[in-house]
N, C-alpha and C positions, 0 to 999 in steps of 0.2 A: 759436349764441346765439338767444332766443329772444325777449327782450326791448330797452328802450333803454340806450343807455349812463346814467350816471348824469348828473344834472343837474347843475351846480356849487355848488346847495344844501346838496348832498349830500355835498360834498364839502369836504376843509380848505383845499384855495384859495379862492381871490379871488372874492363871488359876482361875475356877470356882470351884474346889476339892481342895485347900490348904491343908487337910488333907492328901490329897495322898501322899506320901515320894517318893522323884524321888534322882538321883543321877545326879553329873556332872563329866563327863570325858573329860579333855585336853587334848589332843593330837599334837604333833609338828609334822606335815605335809612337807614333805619335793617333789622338782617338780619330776615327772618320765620324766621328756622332760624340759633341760633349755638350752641357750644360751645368746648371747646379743642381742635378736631381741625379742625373748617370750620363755614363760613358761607354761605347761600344769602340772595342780594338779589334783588330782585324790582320790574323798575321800571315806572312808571306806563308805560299806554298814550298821548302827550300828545304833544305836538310831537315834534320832531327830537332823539335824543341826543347834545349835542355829544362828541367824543372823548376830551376832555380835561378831562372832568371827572374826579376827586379822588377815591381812596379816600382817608380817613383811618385811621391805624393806630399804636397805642402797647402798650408790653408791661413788665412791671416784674420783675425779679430779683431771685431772693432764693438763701442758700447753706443749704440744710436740713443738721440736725446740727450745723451750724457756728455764727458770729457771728449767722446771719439777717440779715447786711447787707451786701451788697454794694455800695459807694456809686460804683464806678468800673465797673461795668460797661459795656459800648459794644457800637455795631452792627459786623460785620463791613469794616473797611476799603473794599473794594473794589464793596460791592452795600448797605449803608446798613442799612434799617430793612425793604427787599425782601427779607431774609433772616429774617424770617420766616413770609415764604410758599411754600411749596413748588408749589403747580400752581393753576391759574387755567382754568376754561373760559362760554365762553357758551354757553347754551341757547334754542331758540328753536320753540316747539311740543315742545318735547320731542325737539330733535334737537340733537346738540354739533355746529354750527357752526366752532367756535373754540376750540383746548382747549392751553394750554403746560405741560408736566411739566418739573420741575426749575428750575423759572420764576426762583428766585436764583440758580440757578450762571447761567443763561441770561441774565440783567441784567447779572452781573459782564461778560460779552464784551460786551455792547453799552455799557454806562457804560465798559468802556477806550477807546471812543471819542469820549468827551466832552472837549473842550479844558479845558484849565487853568484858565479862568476860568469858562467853563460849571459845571465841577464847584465849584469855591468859590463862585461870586457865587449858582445856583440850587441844585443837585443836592442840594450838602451839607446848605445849608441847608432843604430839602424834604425831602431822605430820610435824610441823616442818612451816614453814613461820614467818610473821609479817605484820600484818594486824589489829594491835590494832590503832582505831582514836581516837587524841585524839587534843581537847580543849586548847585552850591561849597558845600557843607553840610558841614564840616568833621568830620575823625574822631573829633578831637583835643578833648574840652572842657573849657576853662578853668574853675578854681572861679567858684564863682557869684558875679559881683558886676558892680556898672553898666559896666566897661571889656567885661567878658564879651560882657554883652547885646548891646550895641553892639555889639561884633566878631562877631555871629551871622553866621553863611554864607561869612567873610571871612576866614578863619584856614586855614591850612596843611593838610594838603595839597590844592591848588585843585583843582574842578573835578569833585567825588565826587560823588555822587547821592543823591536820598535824599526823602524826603517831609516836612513841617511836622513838627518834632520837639517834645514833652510836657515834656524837660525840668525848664522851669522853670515849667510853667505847671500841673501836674496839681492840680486841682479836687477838691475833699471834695464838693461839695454840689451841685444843680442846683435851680434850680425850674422852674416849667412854662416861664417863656421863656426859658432857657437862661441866666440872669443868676445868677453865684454868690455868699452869702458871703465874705468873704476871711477865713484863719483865721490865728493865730500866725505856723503856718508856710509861710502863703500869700498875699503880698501882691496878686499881679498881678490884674489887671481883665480880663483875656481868657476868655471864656464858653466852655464843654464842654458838649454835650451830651451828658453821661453820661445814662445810664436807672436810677432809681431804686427803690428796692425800696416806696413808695406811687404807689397807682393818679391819686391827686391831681395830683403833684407832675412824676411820670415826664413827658419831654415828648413829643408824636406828630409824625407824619410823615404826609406824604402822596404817593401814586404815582400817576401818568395810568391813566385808564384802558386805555389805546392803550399804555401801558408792559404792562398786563397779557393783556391779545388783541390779537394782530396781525392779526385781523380789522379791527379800530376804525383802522388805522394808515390815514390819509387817506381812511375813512369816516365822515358821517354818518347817525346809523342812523336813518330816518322811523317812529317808534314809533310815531306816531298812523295811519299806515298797514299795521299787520301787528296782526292781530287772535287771536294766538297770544301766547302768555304768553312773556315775554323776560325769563330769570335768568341772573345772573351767582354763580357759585360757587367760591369762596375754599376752598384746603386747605389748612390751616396746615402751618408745617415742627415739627419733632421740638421740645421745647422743653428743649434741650442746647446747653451751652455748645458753640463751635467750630461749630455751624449755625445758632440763631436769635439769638444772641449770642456774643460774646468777655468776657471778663473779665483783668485786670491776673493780673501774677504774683503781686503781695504786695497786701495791703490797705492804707490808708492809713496804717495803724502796723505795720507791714512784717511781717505775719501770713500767711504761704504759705498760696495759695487752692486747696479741693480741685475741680477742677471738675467732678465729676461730681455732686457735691452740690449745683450749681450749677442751680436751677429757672429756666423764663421763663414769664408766664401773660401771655395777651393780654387787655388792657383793654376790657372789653363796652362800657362805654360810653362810650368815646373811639373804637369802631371802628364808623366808618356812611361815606356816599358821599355827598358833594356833589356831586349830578347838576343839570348845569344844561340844563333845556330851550330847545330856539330856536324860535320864532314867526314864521313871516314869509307873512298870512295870505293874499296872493293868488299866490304862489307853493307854497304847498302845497295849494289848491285846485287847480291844476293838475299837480301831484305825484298827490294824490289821485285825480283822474281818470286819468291814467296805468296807476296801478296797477289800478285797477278796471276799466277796459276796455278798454286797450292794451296789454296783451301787460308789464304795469310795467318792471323795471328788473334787468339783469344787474349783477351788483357781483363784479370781477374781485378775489380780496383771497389773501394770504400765509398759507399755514399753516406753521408749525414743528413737525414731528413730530420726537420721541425716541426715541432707540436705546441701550440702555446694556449694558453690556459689562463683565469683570473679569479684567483680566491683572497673574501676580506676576513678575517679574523678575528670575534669578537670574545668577552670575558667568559670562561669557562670550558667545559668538556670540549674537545668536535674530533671528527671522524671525516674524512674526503678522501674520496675517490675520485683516479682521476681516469680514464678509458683511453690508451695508446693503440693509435690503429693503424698496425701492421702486417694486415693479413696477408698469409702467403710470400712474407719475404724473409731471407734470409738475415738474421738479427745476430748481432755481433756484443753490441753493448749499449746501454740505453745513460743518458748524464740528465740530473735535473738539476735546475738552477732556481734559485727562488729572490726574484730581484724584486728590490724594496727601492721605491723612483724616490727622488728628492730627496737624498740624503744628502747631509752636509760634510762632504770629507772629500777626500783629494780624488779619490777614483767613480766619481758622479754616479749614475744609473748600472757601472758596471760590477756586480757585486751575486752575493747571492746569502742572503743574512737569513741565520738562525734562529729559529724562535729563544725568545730567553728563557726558557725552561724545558727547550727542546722536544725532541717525538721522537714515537716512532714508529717504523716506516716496513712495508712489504713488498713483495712482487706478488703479483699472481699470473701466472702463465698456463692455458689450458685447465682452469678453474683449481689448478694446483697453486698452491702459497710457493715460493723460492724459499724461502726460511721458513724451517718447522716453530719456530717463536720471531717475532716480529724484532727489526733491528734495534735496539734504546740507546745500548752504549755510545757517546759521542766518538771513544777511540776504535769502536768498532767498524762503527758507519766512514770515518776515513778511510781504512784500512780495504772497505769495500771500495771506497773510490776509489784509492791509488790502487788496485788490480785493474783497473780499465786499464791504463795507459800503460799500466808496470812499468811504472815510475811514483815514485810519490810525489802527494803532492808536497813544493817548498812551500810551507808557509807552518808559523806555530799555532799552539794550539789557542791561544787567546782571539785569533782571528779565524780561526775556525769556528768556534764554540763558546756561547756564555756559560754556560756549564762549568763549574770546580771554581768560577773567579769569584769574587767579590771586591765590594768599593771602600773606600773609606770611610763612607759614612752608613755602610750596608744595609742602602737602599735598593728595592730588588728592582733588577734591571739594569743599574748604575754600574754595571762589573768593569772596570776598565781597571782594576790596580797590577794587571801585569802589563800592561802596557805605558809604555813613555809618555809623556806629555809634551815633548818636547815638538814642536811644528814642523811639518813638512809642505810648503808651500801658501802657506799661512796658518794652517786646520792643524790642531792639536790633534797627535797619532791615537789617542782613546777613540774618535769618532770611529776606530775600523772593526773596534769591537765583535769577534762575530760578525763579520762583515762578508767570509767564504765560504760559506757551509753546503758545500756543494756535494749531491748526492750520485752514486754510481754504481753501476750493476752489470759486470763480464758475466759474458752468454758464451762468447766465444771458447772452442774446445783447444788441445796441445796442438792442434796440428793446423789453428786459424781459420777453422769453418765454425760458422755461424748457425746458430739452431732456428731452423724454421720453422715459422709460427704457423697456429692455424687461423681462421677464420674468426675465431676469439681473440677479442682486444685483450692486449696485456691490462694487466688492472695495477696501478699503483698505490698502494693509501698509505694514509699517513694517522697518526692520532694524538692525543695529548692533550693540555691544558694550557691555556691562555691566561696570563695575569696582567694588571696592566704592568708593563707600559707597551706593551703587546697590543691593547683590543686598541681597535677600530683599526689594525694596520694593515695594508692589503701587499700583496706580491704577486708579479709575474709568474706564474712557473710555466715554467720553456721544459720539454724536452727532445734533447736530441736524439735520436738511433740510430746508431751507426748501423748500413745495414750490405750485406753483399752485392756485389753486381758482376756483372762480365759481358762484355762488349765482342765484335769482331771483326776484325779490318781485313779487310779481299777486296780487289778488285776497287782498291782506290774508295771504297764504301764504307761506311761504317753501320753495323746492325746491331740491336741491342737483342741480344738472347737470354737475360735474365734481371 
């Protein structure tokens, strides 16, 4: 290291001078460069950038060829209204600092760690999905009427799974603050935020910026100290149903939806950054000095780099290896994701499904295995996942894993009997079956250094049996590594020393 550590100005804790009086300035940031592909921001040189300032984002739907209206459209379940960006980087002098590829599939693993009320009381209503599980959700549903209602979550067979169910409540109409209409055949008061086909009306969302670089995660960035140009650049995702949207089955007058007809355009002028500056002026005079003639400031921060991969799967034995190439950097923890495109359920492409009969899985690190026996257990292989984030992940074990379920008619493959029936946005909630079986591997030690690797690609495999309704099914598998880095700010410059 070359420089100080950071000061706590600098940082999202507690400062250590409460006494000092600072100021905050918001500011609406609007792009110097947008299109329908990506967006280039560009923020003042001026105080401190808190982390946690606000993209804003809205996009509206239309079915070309078709009706031209699609009034029920929705974000992806599982990653909101983040599912319309596909990669996010910072630049700073003209160097990527900070750069997430596949940035929605990569939200869905960190939002399965959000608790139940985190995701309804903020999440949802900031970014928009539905991703609340919930408990004794009945398979079974009563014609509609007030004994019904009331007996919601309470009715035979106890104890099923499943997410806040559409039902009774599905919405014609929205306007900007999510308050509907009620029509004929729509009495209830309970607000959708569908996305609608005017730019007006559609309602927007907003992400952290700290949600988008994990650079920003528990830094603050001293902009009035770095005398390089600092842009933030936005690449939108495909503007395809099943990635930057989902759409119902049927229309509101049960008219089958084609969705490939199905457009998304993002809202020019509903998309800017509520950047809020901090001020606190006798502690960035000695910030300032710092950096100008003390050797400024090393900033220890997270990168996530991407590796993506394409295996199809057909009946019987297999074995795949996959070569992660990391050489010489600091490795923290590695997530794999295993996405199955063109599924038919409420959370489109964003998923990461399980074989139905499951594997299992290895590291190998310096020609060394990670586990002296290869991982099988489904409760096991979670258990590793949730040590990455330490947190678990929310979600039950029915959408983790087809493993221990079976069907009614026990057909193999068909496991959805712990799961509700009841619909969430028109898709019966069995479609989620093993639908997140996401795998993960902490490297990092007690004290948050990362083990550096050698010149040898980490090796990942996997092994096990294919039955149908498995063969011919193919999957993305992505993985991310989160891996160390550190930067250092002198003399208004930014250098990258690791």
């Amino acid at each position: 290291m070359s420089g100080q550590p950071l000061p706590s100005v600098l940082k999202t804790d507690t400062v250590e001078r409460p006494e000092v009086r600072g100021d905050v300035n918001t500011d609406l940031l609007f792009p110097v460069a947008f299109n329908q592909s990506q967006a280039k921001f560009v923020f003042d040189r001026k105080g401190i950038l808190d982390s946690n300032s606000q993209l804003q984002i809205a996009s509206t739907v239309v079915e070309e060829g078709g009706s031209g209206d699609i009034l029920q459209a929705f974000y992806p379940t599982s990653v909101g209204a983040v599912s319309l960006i596909s990669r996010a980087f910072l630049e700073i002098g003209g160097k990527r600092v900070s750069d997430l590829q596949d940035l929605a599939h990569y939200t869905t693993w960190k939002r399965l760690h959000f608790s139940n009320e985190y995701r309804k009381g903020i999440a949802m209503p900031k970014q928009a999905g539905n991703d609340v599980f919930m408990g004794s959700a009945s398979r079974s549903i009563a014609p509609n009427s007030a004994t019904a209602i009331r007996a919601r979550g309470f009715g035979t067979p106890y104890g099923t799974i499943g997410r806040p169910s559409s039902e009774y409540g599905a919405r014609i109409q929205s306007t900007p603050l999510g308050e509907q209409t009620a029509t004929a055949t729509d009495t209830t008061d309970k607000p959708k935020r569908f996305i609608t086909t005017d730019a007006d009306t559609t309602p927007a969302f907003t992400v952290g910026l700290s949600q988008l670089i994990p650079f920003l995660v528990g830094v603050q960035l001293p902009l009035f100290a770095i005398r390089e140009e600092v842009s933030l650049h936005i690449i939108f995702n495909e503007p395809k149903a099943d990635i930057a949207f989902c759409v119902p089955q049927v229309t509101a007058t049960g008219i089958p939806i084609t969705k490939t007809n199905c457009v998304s355009t993002i809202v020019e002028k509903k998309f800017l950054i509520m950047a809020d500056y901090l001020f606190y002026p006798s502690m960035m005079a000695e910030i300032g000095e710092d950096i100008m003639s003390r050797g400024g400031y090393d900033i220890p921060y997270l990168e996530v780099l991407e590796q993506r991969n394409f295996q199809s799967y057909t009946t019987g034995g297999f074995t795949n290896d996959y070569q992660i190439q990391v050489g010489g950097k600091k490795v923290k923890f590695i997530v794999v994701q295993k996405e199955q495109q063109g599924l038919d359920a409420n959370f489109g492409n964003y998923n990461s499904v399980s074989l139905k009969e499951g594997m299992t899985y290895n590291f190998k690190i310096d020609s060394n295995n990670v586990y002296s026996l290869g991982v099988a257990n489904s409760a096991l292989q979670k258990t590793e996942a949730d040590a990455v984030e330490g947190v678990p992940l929310v979600l039950n074990n029915y959408i983790y894993t087809f493993k221990g379920q079976t069907d009614g008619a026990g057909v193999l493959g068909l496991n959805d009997f712990g799961l509700t029936d009841r619909t969430t946005n028109s898709y019966s909630q069995t479609l989620e079956c093993g639908s997140q079986g996401w795998v993960g591997l902490k490297l990092e030690n007690a004290f948050g250094q990362g083990q550096r690797i050698s010149n040898q690609p980490i090796i990942y495999s996997e092994r096990g049996e294919v039955f149908p309704p498995d063969n011919n099914t193919s999957r993305n598998i992505r993985f991310w590594i989160g891996t160390q880095r550190l930067l250092n700010i002198s003399n208004g410059l930014i250098t990258m020393l690791e």
